[in-house]
N, C-alpha and C positions, 0 to 999 in steps of 0.2 A: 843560282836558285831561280825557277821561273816566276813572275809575278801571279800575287795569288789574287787579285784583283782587286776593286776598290776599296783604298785602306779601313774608310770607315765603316764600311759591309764589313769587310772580311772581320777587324775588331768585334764588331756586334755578333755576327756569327759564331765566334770564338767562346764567346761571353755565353749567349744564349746556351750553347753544347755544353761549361762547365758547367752552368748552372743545371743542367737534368743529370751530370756523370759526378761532378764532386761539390758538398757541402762540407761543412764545417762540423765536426762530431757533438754530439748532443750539450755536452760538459761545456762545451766552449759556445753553444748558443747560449746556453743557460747565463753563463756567467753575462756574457753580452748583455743578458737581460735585466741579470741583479743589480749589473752598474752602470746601468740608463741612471739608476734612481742617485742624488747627489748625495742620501744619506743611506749608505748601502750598508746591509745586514751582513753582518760580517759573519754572524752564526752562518746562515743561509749559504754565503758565501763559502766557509770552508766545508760547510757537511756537502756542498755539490761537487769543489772539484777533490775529496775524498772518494767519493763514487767511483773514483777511475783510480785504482791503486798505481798503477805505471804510473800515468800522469802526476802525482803526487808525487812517487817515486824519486823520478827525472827532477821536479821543482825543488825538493829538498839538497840532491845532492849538489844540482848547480848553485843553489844557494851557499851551501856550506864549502862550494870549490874555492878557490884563489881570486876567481872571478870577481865575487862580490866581497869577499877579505873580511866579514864580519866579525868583530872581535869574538862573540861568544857563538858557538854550536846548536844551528838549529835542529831541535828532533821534531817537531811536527808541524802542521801549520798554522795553530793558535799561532806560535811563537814565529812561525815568516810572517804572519799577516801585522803584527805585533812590530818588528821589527824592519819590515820591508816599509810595511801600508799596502793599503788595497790597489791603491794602480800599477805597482811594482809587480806584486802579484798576477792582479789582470791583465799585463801585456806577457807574461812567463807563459798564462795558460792559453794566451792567442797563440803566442809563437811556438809552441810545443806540439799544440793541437791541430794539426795539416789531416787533410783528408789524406788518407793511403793509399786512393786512386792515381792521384797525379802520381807516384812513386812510383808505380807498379809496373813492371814492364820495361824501365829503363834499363838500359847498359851499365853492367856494374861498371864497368874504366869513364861513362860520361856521368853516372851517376858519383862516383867519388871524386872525378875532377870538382860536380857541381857541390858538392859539400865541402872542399879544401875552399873552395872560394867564398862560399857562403859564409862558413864559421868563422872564416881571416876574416871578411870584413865585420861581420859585428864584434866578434871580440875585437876588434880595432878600434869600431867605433864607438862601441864603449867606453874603452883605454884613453881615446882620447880625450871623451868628454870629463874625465875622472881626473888626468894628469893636466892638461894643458887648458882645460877652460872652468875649470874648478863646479862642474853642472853634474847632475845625476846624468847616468846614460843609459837608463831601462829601455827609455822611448827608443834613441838610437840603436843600440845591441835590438831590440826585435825588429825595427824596420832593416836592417842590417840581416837575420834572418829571414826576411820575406821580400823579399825584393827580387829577388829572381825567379821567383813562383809562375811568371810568363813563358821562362825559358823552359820549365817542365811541362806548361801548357803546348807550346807550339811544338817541341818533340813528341809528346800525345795526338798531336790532331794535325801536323803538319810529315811528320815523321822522316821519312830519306832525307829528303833535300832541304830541309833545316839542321839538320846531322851534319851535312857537307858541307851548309854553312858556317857550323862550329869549329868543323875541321879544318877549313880554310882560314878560320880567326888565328884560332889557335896555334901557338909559340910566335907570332906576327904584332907590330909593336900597335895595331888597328884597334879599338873599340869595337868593343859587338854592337854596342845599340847604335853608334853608327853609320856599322855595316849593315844591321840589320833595316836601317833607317832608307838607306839608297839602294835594297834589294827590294822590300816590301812595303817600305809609306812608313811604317811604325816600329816599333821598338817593344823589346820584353818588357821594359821600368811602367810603361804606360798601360800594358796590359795586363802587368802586377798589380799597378793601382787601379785600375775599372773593377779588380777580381777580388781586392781587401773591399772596398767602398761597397761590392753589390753583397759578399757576405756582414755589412753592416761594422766593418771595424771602425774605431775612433778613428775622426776624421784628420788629427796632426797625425796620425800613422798614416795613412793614406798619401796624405801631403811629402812625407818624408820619402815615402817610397818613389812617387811617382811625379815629383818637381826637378825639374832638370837643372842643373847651372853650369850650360855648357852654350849656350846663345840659340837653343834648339829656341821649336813655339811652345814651348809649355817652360821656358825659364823661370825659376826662382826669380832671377835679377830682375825680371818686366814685372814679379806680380809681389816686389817687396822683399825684404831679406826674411828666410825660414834658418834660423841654425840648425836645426836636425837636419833638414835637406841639407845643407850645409856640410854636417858632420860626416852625411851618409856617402854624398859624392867624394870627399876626399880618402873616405875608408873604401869604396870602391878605387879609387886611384892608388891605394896602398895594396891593396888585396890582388890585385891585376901586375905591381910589382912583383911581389913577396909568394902567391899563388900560383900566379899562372906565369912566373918566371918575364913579365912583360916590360924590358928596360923604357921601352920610349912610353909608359906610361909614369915615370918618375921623372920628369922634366915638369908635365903638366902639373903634378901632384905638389912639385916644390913651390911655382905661382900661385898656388891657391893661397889666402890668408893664413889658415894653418900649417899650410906646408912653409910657409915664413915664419914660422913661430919653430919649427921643425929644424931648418935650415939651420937657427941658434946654437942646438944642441952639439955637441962635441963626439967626436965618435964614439969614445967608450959609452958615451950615454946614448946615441943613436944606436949601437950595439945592444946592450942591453936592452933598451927597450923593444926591438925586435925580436932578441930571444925570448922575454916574457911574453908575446904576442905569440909565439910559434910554441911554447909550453901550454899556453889558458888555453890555445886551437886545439892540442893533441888529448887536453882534459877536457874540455866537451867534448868531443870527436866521444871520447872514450863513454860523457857519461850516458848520450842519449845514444849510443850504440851501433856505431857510424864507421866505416872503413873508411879511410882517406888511402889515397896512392902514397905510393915510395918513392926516394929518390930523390927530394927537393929541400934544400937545405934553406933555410931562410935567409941567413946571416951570407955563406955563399952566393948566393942571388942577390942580396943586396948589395954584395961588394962587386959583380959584374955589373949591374946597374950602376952603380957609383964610375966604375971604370969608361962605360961607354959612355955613359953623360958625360964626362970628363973630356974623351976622344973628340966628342961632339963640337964641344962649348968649341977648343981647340981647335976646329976645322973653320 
């Protein structure tokens, strides 16, 4: 891929271009606005994002999926906002709410690889913060949904020869951010977070998306421990196994602290717990109306994964 010139031009560049082609749809500034206030009108709040029947839609059924396991049956949003609270709520309607510009235009086979990986990792990073560290994980599941929001950006405004870059990632045991990092200065994670922070999202979202804990310059480790960043890097190290079929990313993924807490587990339970992963994946997928690819077993890919690490250790 040629270099596209000074990383923090070309960043700004980038930045400036979304900001005139994609915004945030009205319902989702709105809400941004209602809960600035620390004592938010929760009237106010659900008669806005009623406004948008889809979007209400989408937040009901995901509510009532497996996902969230609520004992009793939400029918409208009195009773989410009742039941969830208002911040639960208000990152449902960040993460729902994408401009349809960025989408538009993409390859359906790069557009469905990028949603197999997207939905793996936040329902993962959900799942984990629910089984394994006993925390809510609304924060993570939406930073887990927007975190790749760069990588639709630079296919938009970069086009071929970031395609080739994918191409070349892709089935190769490499990280993109990187590869992305030693073709161009920067990475998608960094450009997601300039692109949540300039349409004004809460700033631990931001952080989650866009803090590294990989010894890059913007590491979590140098600027203090974040969990959500935390949660998010390891569900991307899961989602890169399980989605994009990537075994030499389940080495790195076992070192992490939760991947030692992972490690505990017994296979029938590390089993299952990936089949529930790869069930909540195909029930979103399904309910915001999302094609994913064929072909990709989860529980099989994990157990190539398991084998090659294995070969590895062995060598």
């Amino acid at each position: 891929m040629p270099a596209l010139g000074d990383p923090p031009l070309v960043v700004a560049r980038l930045l400036a271009r979304a900001d005139r082609l994609y915004s945030l749809p009205a319902v989702a500034m709105q809400v941004l606005e209602l809960t600035r206030d620390p004592k938010v009108d929760t009237w106010a709040l659900r008669q806005c994002i009623e406004n948008d029947p889809a979007l209400t839609s989408k937040i009901l059924r995901v509510v009532n999926s497996s996902l969230f396991g609520l004992s009793g049956r939400v029918s409208d949003l009195h009773q989410a906002l009742a039941m969830l609270g208002t911040k639960p709520l208000k990152l449902l309607v960040l993460g729902f709410s994408l401009p349809p510009g960025l989408f538009a235009g993409v390859a359906g086979d790069v557009l469905a690889r990028y949603w197999r990986h997207t939905l793996t990792r936040a329902v993962i990073g959900r799942e984990l913060c629910e089984r394994l560290l006993d925390a809510p994980g609304d924060e993570v599941f939406i930073a887990g949904l927007l975190r790749d929001l760069g990588v639709l950006l630079l296919i938009r405004e970069v086009g071929e020869p970031y395609l080739q870059l994918l191409e070349k990632v892709q089935g190769t045991p490499r990280d993109l951010a990187e590869v992305e990092s030693e073709a161009i200065g920067f990475d998608h994670r960094e450009l997601s977070a300039r692109l949540l922070a300039h349409w004004g999202l809460p700033e631990t979202l931001v952080e989650a998306v866009g803090h590294r804990l990989d010894g890059g310059p913007r590491s979590a480790a140098k600027q203090g421990r974040r969990p959500a960043a935390e949660v998010v890097h390891v569900a991307e190290l899961f989602a890169q196994v399980l989605a994009d079929g990537n075994s030499g990313a389940l080495g790195r993924l076992l070192d992490t602290p939760l991947g030692q807490r992972l490690r505990r587990l017994s296979r029938e339970e590390l089993q299952e717990l990936v089949a529930d992963f790869e069930a909540k994946v195909c029930q979103l997928a399904d309910i915001l109306s999302l094609k994913l690819p064929d072909g990709l077993d989860y529980q099989d890919v994990l157990v190539e994964a398991h084998e090659q690490l294995a070969a590895a250790a062995a060598e």
